[in-house]
Backbone and ligand atoms as CSV (ligand in chain L), in Angstrom:
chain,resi,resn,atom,element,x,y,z
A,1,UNK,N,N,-3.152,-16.394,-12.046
A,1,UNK,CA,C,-4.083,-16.285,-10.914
A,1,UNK,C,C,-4.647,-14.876,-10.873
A,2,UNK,N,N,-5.793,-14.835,-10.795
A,2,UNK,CA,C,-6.533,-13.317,-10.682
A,2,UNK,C,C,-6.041,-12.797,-9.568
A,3,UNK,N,N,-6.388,-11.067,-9.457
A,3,UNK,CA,C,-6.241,-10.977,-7.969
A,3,UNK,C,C,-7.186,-11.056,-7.110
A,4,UNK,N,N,-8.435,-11.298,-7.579
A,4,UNK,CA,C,-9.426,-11.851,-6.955
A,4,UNK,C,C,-9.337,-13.284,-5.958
A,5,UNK,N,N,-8.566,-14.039,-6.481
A,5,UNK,CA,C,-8.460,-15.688,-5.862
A,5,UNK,C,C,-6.981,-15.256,-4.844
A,6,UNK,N,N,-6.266,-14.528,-5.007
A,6,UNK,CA,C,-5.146,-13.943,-4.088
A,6,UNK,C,C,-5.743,-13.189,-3.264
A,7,UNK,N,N,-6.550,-12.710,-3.505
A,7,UNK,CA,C,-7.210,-12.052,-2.009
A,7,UNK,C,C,-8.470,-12.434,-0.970
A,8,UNK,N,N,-8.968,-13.507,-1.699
A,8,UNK,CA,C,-10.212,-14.200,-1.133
A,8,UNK,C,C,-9.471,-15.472,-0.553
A,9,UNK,N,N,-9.561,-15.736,0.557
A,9,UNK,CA,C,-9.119,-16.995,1.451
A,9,UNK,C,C,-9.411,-17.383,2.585
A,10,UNK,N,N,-9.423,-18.059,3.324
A,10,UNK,CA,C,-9.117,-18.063,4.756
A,10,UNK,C,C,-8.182,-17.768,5.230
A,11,UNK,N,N,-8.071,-17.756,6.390
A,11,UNK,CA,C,-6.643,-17.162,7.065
A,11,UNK,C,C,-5.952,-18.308,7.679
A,12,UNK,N,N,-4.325,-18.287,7.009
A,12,UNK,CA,C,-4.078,-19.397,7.501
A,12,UNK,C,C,-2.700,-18.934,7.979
A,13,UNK,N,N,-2.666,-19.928,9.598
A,13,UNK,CA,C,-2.170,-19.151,10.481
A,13,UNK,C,C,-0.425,-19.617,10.371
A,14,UNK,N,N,0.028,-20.316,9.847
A,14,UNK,CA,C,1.143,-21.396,10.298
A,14,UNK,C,C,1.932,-20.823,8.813
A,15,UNK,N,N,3.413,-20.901,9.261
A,15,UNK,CA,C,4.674,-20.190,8.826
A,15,UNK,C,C,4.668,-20.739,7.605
A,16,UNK,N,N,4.719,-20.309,6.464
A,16,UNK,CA,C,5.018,-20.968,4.751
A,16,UNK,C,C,6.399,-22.202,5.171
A,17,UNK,N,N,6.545,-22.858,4.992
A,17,UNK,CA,C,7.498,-23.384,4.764
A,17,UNK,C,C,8.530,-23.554,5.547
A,18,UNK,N,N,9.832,-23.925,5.775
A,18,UNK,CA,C,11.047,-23.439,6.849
A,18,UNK,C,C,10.938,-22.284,7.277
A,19,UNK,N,N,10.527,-21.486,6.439
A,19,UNK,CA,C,10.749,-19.731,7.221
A,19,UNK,C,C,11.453,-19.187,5.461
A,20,UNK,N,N,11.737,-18.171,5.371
A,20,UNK,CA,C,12.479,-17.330,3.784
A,20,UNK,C,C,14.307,-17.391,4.422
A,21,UNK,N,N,15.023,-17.255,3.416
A,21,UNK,CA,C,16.188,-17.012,3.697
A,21,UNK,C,C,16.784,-15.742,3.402
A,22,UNK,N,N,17.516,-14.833,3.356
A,22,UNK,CA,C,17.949,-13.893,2.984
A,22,UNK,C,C,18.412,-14.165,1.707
A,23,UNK,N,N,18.261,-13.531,0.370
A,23,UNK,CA,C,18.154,-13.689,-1.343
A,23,UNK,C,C,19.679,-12.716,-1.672
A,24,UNK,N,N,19.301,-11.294,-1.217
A,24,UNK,CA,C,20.040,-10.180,-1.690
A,24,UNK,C,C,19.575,-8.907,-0.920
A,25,UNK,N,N,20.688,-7.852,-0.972
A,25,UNK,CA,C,20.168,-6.405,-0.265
A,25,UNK,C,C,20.407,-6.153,-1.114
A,26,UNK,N,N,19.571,-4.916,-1.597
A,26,UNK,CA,C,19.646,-3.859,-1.976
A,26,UNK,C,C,20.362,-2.442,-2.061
A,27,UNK,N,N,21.319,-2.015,-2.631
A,27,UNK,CA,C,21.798,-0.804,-2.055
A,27,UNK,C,C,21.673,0.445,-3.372
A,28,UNK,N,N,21.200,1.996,-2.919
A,28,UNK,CA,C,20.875,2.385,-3.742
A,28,UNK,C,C,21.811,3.320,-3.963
A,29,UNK,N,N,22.433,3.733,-5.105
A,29,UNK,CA,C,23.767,4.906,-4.978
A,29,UNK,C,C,23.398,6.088,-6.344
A,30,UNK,N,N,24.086,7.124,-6.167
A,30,UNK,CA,C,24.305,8.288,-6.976
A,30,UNK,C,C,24.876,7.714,-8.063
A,31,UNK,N,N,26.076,6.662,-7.870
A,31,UNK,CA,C,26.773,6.588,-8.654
A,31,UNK,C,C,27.280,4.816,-8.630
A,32,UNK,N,N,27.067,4.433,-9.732
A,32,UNK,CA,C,26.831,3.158,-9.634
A,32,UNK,C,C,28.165,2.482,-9.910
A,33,UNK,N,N,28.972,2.856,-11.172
A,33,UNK,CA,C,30.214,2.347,-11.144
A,33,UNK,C,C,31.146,2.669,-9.905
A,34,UNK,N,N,30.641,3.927,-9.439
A,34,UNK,CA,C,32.161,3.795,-7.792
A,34,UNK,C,C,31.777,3.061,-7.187
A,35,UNK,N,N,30.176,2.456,-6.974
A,35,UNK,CA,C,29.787,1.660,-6.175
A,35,UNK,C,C,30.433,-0.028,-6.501
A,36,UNK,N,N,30.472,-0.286,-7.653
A,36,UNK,CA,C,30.678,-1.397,-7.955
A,36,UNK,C,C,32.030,-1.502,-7.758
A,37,UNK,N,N,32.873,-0.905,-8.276
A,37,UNK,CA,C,34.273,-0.710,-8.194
A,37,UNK,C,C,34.680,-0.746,-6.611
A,38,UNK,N,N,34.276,-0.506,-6.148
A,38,UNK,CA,C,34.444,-0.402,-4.106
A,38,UNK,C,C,34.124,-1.327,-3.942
A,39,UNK,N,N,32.798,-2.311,-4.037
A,39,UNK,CA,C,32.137,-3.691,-3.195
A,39,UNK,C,C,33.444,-4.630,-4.493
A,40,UNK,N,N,33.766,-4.538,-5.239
A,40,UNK,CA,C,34.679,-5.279,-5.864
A,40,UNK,C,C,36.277,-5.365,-5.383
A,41,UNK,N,N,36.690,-4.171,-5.244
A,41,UNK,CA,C,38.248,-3.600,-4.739
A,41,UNK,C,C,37.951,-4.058,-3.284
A,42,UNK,N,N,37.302,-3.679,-2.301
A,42,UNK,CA,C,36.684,-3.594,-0.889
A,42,UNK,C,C,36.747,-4.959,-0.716
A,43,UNK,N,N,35.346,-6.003,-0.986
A,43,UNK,CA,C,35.113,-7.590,-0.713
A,43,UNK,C,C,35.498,-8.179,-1.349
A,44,UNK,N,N,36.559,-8.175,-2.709
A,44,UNK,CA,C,36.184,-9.029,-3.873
A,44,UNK,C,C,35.001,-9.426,-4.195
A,45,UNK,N,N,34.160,-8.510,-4.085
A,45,UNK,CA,C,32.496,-8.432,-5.239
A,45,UNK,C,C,32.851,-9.152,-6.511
A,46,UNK,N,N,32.312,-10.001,-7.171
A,46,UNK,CA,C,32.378,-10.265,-8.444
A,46,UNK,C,C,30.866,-9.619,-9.238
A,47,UNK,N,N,30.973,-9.043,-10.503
A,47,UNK,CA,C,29.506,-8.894,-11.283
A,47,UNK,C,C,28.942,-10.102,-11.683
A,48,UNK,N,N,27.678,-9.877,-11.453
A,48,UNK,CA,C,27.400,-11.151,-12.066
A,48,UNK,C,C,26.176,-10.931,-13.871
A,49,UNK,N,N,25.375,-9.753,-13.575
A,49,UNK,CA,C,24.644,-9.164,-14.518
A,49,UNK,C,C,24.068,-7.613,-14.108
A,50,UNK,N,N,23.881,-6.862,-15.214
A,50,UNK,CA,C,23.156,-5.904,-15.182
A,50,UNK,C,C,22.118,-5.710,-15.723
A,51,UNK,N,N,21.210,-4.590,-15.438
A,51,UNK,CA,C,19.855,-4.326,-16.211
A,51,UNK,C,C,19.796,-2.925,-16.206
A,52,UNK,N,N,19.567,-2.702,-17.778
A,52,UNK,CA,C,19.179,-0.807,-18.057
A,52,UNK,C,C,17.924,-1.207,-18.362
A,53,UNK,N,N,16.935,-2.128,-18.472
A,53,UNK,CA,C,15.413,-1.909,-18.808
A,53,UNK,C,C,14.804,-2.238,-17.495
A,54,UNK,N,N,13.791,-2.108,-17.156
A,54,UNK,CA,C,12.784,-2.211,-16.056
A,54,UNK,C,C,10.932,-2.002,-15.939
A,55,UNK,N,N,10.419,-3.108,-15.238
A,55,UNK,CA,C,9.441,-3.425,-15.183
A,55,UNK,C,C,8.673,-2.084,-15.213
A,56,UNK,N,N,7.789,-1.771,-15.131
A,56,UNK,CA,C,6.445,-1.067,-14.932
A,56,UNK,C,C,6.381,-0.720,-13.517
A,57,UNK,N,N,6.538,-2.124,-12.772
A,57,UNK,CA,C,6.580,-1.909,-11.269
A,57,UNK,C,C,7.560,-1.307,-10.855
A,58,UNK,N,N,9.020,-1.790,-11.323
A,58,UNK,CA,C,10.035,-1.250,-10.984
A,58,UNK,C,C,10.015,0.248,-10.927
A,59,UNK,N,N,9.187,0.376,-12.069
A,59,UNK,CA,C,9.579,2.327,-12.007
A,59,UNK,C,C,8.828,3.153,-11.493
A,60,UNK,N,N,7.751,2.000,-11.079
A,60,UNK,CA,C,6.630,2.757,-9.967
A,60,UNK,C,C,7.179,2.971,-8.682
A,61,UNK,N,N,7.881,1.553,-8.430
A,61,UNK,CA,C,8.535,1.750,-6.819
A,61,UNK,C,C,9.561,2.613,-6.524
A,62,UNK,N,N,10.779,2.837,-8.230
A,62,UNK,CA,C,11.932,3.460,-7.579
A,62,UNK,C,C,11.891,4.563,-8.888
A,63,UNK,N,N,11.078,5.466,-8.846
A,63,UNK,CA,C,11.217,6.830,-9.980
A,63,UNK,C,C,12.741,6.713,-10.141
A,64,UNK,N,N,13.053,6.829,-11.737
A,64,UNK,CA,C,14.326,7.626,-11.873
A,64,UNK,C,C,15.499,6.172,-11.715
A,65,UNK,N,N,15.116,5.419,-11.415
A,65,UNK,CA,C,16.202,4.180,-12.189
A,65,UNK,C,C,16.759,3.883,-13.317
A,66,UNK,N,N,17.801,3.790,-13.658
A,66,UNK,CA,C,18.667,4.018,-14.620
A,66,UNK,C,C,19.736,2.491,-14.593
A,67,UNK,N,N,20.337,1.722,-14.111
A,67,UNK,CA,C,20.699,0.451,-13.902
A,67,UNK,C,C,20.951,0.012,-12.538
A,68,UNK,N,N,21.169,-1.514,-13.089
A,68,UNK,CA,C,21.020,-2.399,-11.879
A,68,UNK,C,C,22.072,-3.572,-11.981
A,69,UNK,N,N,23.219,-3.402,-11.033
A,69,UNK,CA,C,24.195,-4.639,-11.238
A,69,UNK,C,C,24.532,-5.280,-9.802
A,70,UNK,N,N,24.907,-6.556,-9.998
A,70,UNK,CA,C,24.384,-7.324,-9.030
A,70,UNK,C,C,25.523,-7.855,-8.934
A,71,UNK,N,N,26.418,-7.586,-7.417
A,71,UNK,CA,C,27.880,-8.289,-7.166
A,71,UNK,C,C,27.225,-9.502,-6.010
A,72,UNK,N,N,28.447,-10.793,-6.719
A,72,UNK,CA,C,28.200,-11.585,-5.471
A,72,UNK,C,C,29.760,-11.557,-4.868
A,73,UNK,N,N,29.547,-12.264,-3.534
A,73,UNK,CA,C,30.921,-12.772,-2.996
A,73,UNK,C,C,30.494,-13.856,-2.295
A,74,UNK,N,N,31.003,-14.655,-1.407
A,74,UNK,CA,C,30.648,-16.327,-1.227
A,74,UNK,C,C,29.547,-15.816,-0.657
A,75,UNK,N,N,29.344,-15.356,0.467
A,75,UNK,CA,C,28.546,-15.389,1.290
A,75,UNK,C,C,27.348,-14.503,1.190
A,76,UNK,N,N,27.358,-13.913,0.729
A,76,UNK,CA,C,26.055,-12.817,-0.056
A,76,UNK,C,C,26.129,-12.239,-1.057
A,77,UNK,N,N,24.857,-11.789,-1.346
A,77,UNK,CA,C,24.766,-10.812,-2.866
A,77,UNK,C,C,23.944,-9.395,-2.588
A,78,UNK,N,N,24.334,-8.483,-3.598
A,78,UNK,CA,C,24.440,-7.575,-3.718
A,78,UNK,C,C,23.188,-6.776,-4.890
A,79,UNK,N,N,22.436,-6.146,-4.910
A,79,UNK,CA,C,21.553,-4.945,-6.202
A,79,UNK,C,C,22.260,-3.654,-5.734
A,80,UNK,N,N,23.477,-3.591,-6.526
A,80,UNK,CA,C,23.285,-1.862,-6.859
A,80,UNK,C,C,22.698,-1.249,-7.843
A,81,UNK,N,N,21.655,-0.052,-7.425
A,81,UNK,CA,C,21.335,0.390,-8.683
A,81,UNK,C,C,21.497,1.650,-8.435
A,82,UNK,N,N,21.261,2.686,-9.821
A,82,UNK,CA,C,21.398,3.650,-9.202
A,82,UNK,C,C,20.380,4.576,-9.876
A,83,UNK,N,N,19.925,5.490,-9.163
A,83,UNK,CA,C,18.703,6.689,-9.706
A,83,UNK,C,C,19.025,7.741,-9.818
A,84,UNK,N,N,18.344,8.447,-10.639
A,84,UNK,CA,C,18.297,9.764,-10.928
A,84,UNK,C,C,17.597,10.474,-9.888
A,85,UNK,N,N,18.542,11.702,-9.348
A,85,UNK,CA,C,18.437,12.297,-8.146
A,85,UNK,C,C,18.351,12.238,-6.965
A,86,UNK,N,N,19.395,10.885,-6.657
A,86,UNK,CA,C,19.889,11.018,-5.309
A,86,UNK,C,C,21.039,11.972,-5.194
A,87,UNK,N,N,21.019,12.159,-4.055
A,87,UNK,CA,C,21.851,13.145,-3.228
A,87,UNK,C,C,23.386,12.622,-3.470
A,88,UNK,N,N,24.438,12.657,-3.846
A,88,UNK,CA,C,25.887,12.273,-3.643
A,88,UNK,C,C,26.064,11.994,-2.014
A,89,UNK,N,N,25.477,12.257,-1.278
A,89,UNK,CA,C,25.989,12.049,-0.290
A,89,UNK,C,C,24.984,11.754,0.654
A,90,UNK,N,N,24.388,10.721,1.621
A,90,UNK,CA,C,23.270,10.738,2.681
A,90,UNK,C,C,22.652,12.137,3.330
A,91,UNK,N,N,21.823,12.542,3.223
A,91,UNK,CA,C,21.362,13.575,4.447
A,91,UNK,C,C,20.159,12.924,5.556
A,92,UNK,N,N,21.477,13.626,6.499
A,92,UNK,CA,C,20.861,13.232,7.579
A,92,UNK,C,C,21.295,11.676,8.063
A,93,UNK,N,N,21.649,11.335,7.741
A,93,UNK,CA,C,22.027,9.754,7.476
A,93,UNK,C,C,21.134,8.939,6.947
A,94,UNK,N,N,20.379,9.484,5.881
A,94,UNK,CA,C,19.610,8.748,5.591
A,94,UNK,C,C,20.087,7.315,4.933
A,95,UNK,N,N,19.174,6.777,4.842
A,95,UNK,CA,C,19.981,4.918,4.623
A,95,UNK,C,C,20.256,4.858,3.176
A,96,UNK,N,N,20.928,3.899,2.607
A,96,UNK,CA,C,20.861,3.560,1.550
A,96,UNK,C,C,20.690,2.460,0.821
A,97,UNK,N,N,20.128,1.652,2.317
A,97,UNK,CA,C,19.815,-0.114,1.756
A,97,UNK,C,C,18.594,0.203,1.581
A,98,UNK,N,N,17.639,0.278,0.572
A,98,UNK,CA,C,16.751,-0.046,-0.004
A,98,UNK,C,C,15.590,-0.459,-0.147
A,99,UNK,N,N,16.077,-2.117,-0.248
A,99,UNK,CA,C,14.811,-2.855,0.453
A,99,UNK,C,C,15.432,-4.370,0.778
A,100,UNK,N,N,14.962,-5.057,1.505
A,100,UNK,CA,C,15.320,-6.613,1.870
A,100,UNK,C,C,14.780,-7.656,1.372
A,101,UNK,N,N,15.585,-8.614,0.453
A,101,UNK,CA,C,14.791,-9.399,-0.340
A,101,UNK,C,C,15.054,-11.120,0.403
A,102,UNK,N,N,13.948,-11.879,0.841
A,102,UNK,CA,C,14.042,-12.838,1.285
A,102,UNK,C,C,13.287,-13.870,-0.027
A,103,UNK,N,N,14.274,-14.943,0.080
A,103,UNK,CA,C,13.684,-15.872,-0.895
A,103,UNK,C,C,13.078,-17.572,-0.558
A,104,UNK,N,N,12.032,-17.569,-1.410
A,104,UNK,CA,C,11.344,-18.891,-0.758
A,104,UNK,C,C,11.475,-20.345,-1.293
A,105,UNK,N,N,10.972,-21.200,-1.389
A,105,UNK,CA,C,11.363,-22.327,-1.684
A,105,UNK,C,C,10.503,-23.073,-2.967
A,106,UNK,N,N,9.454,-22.321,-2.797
A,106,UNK,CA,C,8.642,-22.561,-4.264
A,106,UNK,C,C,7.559,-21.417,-4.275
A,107,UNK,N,N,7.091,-21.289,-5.420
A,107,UNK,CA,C,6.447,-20.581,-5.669
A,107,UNK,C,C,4.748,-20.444,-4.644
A,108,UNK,N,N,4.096,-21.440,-4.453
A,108,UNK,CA,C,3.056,-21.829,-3.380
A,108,UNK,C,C,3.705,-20.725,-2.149
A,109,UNK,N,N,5.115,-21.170,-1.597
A,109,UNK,CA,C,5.416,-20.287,-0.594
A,109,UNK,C,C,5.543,-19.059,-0.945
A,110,UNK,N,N,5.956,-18.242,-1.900
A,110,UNK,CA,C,5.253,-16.790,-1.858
A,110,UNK,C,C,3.858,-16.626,-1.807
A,111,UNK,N,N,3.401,-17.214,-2.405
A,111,UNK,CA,C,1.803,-16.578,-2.536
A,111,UNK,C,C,1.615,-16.916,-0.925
A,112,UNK,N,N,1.796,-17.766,-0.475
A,112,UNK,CA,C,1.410,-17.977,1.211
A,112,UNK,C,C,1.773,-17.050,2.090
A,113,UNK,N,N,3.195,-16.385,1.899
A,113,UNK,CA,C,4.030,-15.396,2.320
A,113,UNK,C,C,2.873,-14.034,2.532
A,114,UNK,N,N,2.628,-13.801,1.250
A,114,UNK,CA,C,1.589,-12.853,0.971
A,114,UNK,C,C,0.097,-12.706,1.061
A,115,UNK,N,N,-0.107,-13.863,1.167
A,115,UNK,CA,C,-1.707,-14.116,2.109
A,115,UNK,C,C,-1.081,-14.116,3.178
A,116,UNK,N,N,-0.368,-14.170,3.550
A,116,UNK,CA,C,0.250,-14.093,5.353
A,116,UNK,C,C,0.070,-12.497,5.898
A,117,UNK,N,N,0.605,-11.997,5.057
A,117,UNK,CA,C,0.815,-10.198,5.299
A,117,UNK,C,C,-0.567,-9.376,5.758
A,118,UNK,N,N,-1.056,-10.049,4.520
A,118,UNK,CA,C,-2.373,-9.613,4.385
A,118,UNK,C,C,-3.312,-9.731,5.485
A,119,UNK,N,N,-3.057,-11.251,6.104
A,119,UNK,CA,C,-3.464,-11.867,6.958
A,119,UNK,C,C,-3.328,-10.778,8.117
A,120,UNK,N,N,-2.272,-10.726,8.605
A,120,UNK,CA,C,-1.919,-9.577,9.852
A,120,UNK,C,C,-2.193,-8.150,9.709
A,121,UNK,N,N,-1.887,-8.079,8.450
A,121,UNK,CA,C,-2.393,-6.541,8.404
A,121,UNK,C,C,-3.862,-6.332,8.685
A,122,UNK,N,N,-4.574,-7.645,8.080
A,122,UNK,CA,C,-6.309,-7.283,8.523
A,122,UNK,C,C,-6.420,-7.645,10.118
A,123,UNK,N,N,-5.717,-7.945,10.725
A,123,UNK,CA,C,-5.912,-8.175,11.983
A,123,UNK,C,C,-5.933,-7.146,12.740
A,124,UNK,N,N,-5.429,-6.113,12.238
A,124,UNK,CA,C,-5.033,-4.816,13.216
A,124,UNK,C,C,-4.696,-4.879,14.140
A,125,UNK,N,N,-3.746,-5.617,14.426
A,125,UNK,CA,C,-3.270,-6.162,15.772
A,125,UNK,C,C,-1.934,-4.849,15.792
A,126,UNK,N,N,-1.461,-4.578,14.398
A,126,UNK,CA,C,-0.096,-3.967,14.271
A,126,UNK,C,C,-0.496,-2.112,13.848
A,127,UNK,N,N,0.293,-1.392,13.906
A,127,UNK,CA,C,0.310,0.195,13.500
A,127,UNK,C,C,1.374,0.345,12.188
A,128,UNK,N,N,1.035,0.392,11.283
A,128,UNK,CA,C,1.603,0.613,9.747
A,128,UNK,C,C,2.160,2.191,9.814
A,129,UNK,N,N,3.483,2.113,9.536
A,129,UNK,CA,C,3.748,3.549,9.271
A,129,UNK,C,C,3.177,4.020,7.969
A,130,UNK,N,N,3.323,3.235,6.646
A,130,UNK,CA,C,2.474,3.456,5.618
A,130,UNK,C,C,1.293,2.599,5.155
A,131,UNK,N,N,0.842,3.081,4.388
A,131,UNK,CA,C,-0.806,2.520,4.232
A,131,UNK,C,C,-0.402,1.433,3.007
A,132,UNK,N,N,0.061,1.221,2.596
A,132,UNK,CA,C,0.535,0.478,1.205
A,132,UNK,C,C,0.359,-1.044,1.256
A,133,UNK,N,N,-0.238,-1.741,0.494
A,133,UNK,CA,C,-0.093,-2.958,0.816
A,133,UNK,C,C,0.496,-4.180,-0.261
A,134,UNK,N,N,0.511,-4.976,-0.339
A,134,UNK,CA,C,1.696,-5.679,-1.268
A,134,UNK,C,C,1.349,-5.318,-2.667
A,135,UNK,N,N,2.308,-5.424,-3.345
A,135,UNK,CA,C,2.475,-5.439,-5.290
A,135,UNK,C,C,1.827,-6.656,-5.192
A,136,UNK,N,N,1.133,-6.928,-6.739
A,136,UNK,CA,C,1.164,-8.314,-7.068
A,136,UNK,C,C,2.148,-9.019,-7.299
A,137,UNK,N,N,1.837,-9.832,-7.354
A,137,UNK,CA,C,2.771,-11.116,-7.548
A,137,UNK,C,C,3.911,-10.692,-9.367
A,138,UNK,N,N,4.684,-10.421,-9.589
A,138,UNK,CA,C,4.965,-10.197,-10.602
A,138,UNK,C,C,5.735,-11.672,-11.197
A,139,UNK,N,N,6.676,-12.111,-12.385
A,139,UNK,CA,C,7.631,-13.222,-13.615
A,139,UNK,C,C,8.092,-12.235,-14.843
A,140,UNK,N,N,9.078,-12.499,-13.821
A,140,UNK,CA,C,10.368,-11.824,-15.285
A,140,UNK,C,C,10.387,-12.885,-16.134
A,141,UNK,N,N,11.022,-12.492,-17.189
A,141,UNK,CA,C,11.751,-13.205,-18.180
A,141,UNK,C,C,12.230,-14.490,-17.947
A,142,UNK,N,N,12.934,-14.806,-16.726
A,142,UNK,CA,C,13.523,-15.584,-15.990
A,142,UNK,C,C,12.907,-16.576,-15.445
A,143,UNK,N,N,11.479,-16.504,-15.464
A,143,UNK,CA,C,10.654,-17.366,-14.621
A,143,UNK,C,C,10.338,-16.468,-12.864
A,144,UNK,N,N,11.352,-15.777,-12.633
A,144,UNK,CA,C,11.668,-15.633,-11.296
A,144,UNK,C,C,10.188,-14.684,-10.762
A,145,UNK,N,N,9.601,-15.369,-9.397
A,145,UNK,CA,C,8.381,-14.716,-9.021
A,145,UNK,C,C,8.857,-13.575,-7.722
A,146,UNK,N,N,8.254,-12.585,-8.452
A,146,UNK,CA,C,8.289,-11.445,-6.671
A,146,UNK,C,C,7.007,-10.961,-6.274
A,147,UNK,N,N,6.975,-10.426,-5.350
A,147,UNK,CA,C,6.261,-9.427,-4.446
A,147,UNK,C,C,6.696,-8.411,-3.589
A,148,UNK,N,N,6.201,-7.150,-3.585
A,148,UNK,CA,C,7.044,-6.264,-2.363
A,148,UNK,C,C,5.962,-5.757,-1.096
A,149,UNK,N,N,6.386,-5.664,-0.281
A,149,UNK,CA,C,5.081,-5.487,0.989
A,149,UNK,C,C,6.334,-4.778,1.997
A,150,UNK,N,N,5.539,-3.859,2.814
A,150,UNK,CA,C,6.289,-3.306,3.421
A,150,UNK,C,C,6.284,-3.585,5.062
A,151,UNK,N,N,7.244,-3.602,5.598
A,151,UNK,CA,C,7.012,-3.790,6.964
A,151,UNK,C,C,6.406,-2.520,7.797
A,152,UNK,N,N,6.027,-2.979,9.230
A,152,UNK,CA,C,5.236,-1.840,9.852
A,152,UNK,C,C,5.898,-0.510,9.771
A,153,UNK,N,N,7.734,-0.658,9.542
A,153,UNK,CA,C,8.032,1.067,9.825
A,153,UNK,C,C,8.205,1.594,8.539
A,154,UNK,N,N,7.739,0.823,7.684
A,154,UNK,CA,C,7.788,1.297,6.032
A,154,UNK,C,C,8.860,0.600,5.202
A,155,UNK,N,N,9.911,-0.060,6.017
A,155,UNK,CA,C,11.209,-0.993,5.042
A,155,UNK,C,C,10.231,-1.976,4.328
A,156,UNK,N,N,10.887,-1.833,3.001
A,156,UNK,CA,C,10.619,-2.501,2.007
A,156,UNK,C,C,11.080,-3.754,1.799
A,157,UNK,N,N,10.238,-5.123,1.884
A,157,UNK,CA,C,10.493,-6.082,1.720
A,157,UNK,C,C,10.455,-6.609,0.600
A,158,UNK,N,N,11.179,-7.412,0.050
A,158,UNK,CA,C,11.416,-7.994,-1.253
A,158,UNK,C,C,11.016,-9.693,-0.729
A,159,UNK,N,N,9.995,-10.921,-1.545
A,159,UNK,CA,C,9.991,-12.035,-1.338
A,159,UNK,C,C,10.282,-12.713,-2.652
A,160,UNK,N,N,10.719,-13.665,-2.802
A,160,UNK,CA,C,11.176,-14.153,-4.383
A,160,UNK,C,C,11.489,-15.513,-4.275
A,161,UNK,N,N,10.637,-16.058,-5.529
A,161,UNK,CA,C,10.850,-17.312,-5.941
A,161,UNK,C,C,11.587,-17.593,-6.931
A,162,UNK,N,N,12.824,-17.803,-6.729
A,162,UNK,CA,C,14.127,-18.139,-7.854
A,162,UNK,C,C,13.952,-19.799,-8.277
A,163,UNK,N,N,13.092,-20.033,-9.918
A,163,UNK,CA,C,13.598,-21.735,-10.032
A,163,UNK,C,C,14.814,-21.978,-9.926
A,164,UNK,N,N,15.239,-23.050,-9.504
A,164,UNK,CA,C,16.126,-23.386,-9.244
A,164,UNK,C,C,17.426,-23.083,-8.147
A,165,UNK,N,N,16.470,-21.887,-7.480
A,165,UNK,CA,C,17.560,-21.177,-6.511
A,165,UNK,C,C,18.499,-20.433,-6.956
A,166,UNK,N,N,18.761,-20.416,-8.545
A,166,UNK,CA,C,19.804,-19.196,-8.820
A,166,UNK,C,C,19.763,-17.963,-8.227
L,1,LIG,FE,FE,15.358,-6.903,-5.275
């Protein structure tokens, strides 16, 4: 799909689908094996895969990424990754969840998700802490579809179409 036909539409007002579910958080660390080793020792985290290569986008959004491993436990899952030149320690308390990834039910429902955003953001109904507006639509290897768009105070949203729901 061009991004021409993703950005030309009507506006359509009514919720994609059930609504997104929560996919995975994000958490970003100095140090990635204490991290894993803790959500493992800590929750019984299990690994499930890692990644030392990364998209184009990826390294646009998070300079300085270096890997990415992904613990589950029953009830949720986990992206630790970790970058080059974070701080060992929060300042200020700054956060370290990332971004929030909600996942949809087919692929139609992201792209709707994201004409949705778009939708409100041209409305100016809302005050954007940043000016940024969604990634394209990206397909890994995997089949798996994303987008990232940010909410009004700048948290980074993650939307994703997993076939099969993996
Ligand atoms: Fe993610």
């Amino acid at each position: 799909m061009s991004q021409l036909e993703v950005e030309s539409h009507r506006p359509d007002r009514s919720v994609p689908g059930a609504g997104p579910t929560v996919h995975h958080i994000a958490v970003q660390t100095a140090d990635l094996a204490n991290s894993v080793a803790w959500y493992r020792d800590f929750l019984g985290c299990r690994e499930t895969w890692s990644l030392e290569r990364f998209s184009d986008e990826t390294r646009r959004r998070l300079p300085g990424i270096r890997r990415l491993t992904e613990v589950v436990s029953d009830g949720f899952r986990l992206h630790l990754f970790e970058r080059d030149g974070l701080a060992a320690a929060p300042i200020d308390g700054g956060p370290s969840v990332q971004h929030l990834c909600l996942s949809t039910a087919s692929a139609e429902e992201l792209r709707r998700w994201r004409r949705r955003w778009l939708d409100l953001f041209a409305s100016g109904r809302y005050r954007f802490a940043l000016p940024d507006r969604p990634t394209r639509i990206d397909t890994d290897d995997r089949g798996v579809q994303s987008f990232y768009a940010l909410d009004v105070n700048g948290l980074e949203l993650e939307f994703t179409y997993v076939p099969g729901g993996g």
